[in-house]
N, C-alpha and C positions, 0 to 999 in steps of 0.2 A: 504277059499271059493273056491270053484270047477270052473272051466271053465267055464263051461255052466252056471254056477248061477251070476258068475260074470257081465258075458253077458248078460243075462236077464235082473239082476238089472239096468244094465247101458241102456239098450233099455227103462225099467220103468221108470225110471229116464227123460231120455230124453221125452218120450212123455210126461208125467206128467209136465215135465216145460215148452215144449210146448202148449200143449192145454193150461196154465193157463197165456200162453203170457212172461213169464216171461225170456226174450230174456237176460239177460245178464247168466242168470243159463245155457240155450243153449249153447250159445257161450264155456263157460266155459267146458260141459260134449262132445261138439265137440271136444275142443283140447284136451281132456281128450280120445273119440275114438279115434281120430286119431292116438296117441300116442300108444293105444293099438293095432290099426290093426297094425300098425309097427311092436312090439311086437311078436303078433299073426303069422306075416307073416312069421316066422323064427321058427315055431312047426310046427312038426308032429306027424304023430300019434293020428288024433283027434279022439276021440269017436261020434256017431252018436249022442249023446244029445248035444255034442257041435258046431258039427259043424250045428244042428238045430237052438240055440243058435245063432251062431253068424250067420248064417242064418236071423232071428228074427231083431238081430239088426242093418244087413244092409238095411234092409226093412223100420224099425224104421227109421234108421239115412234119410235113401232118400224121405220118406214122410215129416222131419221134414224139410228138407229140401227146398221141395217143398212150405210147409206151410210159411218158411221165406221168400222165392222169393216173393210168392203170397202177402205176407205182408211188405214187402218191396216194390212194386209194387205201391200198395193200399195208403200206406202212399206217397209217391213220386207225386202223383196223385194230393192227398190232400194239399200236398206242393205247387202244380202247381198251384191248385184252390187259393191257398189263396194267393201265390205271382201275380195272373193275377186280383183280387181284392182289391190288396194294393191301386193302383191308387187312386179307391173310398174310402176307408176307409181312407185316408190322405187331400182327397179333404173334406170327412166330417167333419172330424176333424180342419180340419183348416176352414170353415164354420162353425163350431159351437162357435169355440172359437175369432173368430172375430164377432159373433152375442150374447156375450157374457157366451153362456155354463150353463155348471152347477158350481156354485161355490161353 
């Protein structure tokens, strides 16, 4: 496979398991670029479809990027919420079950 198509796929790749949430396949095709810019950063002589290509996929990689923060973020939040309403859900809970509950 060609330079440029490599690249592509690997930008395909990552947005498609982004958009579908599927964070451990990210994680994975991140240490997967990163290994490749390493790679990459030691050629020359690139052809203009490649370095469009990899062009392409640093664009890719920094919106996915963003998308993680943003969802990282978002969840952390949701954490917050629901550790600042433990108190009541434990006062419930033990009100229910000292008022007998559901058996």
């Amino acid at each position: 496979m060609g330079r440029a198509r490599k690249l592509a796929a690997m930008a395909l790749r990552l947005r498609r398991a982004a958009s579908a949430g599927d964070w451990a396949q990210v994680a994975a095709l991140d240490r997967d670029v990163a290994g490749l810019l390493r790679q990459l950063a030691q050629v020359t002589g690139w052809a203009a479809a490649d370095v469009e290509a990899f062009e392409m996929l640093r664009k890719v990689h920094a919106e996915v990027h963003e998308l993680c923060a943003r969802e990282t973020a978002r969840a952390g939040s949701g954490l917050a919420r629901h550790q600042e309403q433990k108190g009541g859900w434990i006062a419930y809970a033990v009100n229910d079950e000292s008022e007998g509950g559901l058996a």
